[in-house]
C-alpha positions as CSV (number, residue, x, y, z in Angstrom):
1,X,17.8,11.9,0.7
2,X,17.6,9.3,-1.9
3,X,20.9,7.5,-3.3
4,X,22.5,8.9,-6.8
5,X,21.2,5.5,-8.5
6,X,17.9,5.4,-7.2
7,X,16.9,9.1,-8.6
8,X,19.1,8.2,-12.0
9,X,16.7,5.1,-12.3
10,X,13.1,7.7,-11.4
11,X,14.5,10.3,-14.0
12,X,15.1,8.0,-16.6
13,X,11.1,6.3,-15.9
14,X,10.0,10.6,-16.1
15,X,12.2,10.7,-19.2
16,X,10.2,7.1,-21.2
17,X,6.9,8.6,-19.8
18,X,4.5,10.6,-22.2
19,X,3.8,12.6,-19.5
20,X,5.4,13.7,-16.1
21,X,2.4,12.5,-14.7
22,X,2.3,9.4,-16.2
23,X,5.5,8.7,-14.0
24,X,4.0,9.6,-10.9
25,X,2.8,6.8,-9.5
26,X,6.4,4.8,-10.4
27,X,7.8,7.7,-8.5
28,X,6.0,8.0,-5.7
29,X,5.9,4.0,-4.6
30,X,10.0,3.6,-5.8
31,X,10.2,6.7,-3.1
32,X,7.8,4.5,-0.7
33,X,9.7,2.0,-1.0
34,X,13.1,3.5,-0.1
35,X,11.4,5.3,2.8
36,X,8.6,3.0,4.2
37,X,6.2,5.5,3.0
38,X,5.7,8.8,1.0
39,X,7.3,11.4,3.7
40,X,7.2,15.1,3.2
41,X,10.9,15.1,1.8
42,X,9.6,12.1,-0.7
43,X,7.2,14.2,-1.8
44,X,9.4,17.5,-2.4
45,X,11.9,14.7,-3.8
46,X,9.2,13.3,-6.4
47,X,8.2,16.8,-7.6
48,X,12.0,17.7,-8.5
49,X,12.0,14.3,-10.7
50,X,8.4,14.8,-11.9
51,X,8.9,18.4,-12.4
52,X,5.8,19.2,-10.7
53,X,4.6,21.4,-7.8
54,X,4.5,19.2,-4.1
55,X,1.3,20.6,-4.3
56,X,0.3,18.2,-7.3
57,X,2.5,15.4,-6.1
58,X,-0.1,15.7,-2.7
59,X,-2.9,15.9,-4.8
60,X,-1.7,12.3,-6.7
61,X,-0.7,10.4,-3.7
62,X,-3.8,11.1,-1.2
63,X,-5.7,9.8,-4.5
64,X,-4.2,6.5,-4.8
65,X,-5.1,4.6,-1.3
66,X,-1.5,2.9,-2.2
67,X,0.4,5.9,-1.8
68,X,0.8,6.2,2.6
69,X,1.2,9.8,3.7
70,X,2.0,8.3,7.6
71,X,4.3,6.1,8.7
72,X,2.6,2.2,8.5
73,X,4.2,-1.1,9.5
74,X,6.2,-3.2,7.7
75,X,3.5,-5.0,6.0
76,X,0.2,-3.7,5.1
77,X,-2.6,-5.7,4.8
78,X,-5.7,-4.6,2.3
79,X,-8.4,-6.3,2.8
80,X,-11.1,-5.3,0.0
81,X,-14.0,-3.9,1.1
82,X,-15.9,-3.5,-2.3
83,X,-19.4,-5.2,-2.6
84,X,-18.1,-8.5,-4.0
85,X,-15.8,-8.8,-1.3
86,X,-18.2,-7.4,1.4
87,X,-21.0,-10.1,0.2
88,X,-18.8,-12.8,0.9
89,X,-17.5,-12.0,4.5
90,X,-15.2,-9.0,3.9
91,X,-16.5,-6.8,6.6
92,X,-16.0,-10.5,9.0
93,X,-12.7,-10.8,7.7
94,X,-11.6,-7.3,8.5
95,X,-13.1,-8.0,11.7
96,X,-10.8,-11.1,12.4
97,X,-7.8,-9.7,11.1
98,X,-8.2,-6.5,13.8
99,X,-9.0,-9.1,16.5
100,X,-5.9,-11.1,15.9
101,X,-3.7,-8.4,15.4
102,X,-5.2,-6.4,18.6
103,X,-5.6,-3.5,16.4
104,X,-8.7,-1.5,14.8
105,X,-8.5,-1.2,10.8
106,X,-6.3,1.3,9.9
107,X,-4.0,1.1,12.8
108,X,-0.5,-0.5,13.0
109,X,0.5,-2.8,15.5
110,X,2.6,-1.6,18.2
111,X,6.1,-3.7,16.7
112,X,5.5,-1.9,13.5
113,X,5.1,-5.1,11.9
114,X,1.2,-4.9,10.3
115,X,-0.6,-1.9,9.3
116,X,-4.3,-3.2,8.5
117,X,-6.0,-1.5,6.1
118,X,-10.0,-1.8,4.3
119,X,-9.3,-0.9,0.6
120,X,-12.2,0.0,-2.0
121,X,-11.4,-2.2,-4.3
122,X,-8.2,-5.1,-5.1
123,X,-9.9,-5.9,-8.9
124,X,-9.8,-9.6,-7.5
125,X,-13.8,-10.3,-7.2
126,X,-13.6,-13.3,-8.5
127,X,-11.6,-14.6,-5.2
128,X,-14.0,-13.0,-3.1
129,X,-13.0,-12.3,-0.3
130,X,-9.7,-10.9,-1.1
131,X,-6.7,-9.1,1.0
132,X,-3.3,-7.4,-0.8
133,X,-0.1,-7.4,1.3
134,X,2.6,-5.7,-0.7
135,X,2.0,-6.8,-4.7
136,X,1.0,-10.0,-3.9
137,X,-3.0,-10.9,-3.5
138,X,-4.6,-13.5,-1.7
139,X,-8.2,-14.9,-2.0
140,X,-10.6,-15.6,-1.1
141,X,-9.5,-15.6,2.5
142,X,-12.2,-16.6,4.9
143,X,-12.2,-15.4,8.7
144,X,-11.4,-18.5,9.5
145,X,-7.8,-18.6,7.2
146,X,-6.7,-15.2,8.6
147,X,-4.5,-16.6,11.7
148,X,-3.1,-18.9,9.0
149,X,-1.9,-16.4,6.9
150,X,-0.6,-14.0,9.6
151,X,1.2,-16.9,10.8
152,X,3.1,-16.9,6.8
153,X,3.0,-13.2,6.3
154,X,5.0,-12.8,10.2
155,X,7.8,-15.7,8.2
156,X,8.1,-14.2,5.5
157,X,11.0,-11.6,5.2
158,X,9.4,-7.5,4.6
């Protein structure tokens, strides 16, 4: 169950929003957030606030690859797997980061700690190759710079 002021702050969000739907993505990731990832009881939880079925909440949160629906580690990292990425090593890069963590994409490592994750698009093709952990974007990472930066992401508080 999420605290008093945490569903006072997701009502008043629903209440600023044209639409209930319009609040739904706020919603769902402040639920995330509180639980690690969108559980069953987020979900019933989020279509109270959005006043919506937990049939539509579903329906929003398998659409946005954001939104989990299973429990993933502490830190996810996306690494884009659009074509800008995927022309400049993406595909290698996902490759390295699965070898290093001793996982195959979309798996979490057995401490909970990474989830790793190939993601359609990060809107960063300009920094080609690029990988998302939390809200904060890196690129372009290069198979090479993924140890590196598993090295900062495992210091850095989740």
């Amino acid at each position: 169950m999420i605290p008093d002021t945490l569903k006072q702050e997701l009502n008043q969000r629903v209440a600023e929003a044209v639409t209930n739907r319009e609040a739904a993505v706020d919603v769902m990731k402040a639920l995330q957030r509180h639980y690690g990832w969108l559980t069953d009881e987020a979900v019933l939880e989020a279509a109270e606030i959005l006043r919506l079925s937990p049939l539509q909440v579903e329906e929003l949160a398998t659409f946005y690859e954001m939104i989990y629906r299973r429990p993933v580690g502490r830190q996810v990292i996306h690494v884009c797997d659009s074509i800008s990425c995927w022309s400049m090593g993406g595909e290698t890069l996902l490759d390295r980061f699965a070898a290093l963590l001793g996982i195959e994409p979309g798996a979490t490592t057995p401490d909970g700690a990474f989830t790793l994750l190939p993601c359609c698009c990060l809107g960063n093709c300009g920094n080609a190759p690029a990988v998302m952990v939390g809200e904060r974007q890196y690129g372009p990472v290069l198979p090479d710079d993924a140890e590196a930066l598993l090295a900062e992401l495992r210091n850095t508080p989740s």
